[in-house]
N, C-alpha and C positions, 0 to 999 in steps of 0.2 A: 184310363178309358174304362168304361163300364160296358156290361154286356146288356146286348139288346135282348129282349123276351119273344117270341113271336110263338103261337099254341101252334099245336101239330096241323092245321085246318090251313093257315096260312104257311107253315113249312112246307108242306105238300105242293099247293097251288104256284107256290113263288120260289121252289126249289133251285132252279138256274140262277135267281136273283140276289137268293139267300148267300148260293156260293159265291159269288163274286165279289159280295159284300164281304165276306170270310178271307176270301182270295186277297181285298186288299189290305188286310190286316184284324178286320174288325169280327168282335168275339160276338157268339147267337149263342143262346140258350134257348132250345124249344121244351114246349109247357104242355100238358097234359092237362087240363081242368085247376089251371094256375100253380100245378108244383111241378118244378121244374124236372124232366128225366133227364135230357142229355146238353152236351154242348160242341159246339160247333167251332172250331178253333181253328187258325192258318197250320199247315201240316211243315214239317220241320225235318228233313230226313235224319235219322240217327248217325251220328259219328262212326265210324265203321274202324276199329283198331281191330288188326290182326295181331294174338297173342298177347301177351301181358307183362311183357319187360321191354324198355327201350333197347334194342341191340344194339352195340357199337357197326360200324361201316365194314360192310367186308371189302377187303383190300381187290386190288386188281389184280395182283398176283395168284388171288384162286380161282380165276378165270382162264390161268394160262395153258398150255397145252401139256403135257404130263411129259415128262420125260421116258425115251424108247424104254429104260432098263424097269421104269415102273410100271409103262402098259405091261411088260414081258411077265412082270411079277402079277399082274393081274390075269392073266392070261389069254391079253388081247395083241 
């Protein structure tokens, strides 16, 4: 698909229209005196990975409740 051109004059004016047009896929390129400055693309949220190694699974046993002689050693 190619992108549509439309100058800063009709971006302005037809701004709500422009988005939607974007919204359902299609790319804008607004023009400034025929060269283009910006473009207008459908927005994508970023991947969001916390950290940088895959961790294996922690087990359910480090969930479990601590044993009386370890709280003792911790000294709760």
């Amino acid at each position: 698909m190619t992108a549509v051109v439309v100058n800063v004059h009709e971006a302005k004016t037809n701004l709500s229209r422009i988005l939607a047009r974007v919204e359902a896929g299609e790319e804008i390129i607004i023009a400034r005196g025929g060269k283009p400055v910006a473009r207008l693309e459908p927005f994508t949220a970023p991947e969001i990975r916390l950290g940088f190694l895959d961790l294996p699974a922690i087990p359910d046993e480090f969930f479990a409740p601590l044993a009386d002689e370890e709280l003792a050693a911790w000294g709760l």
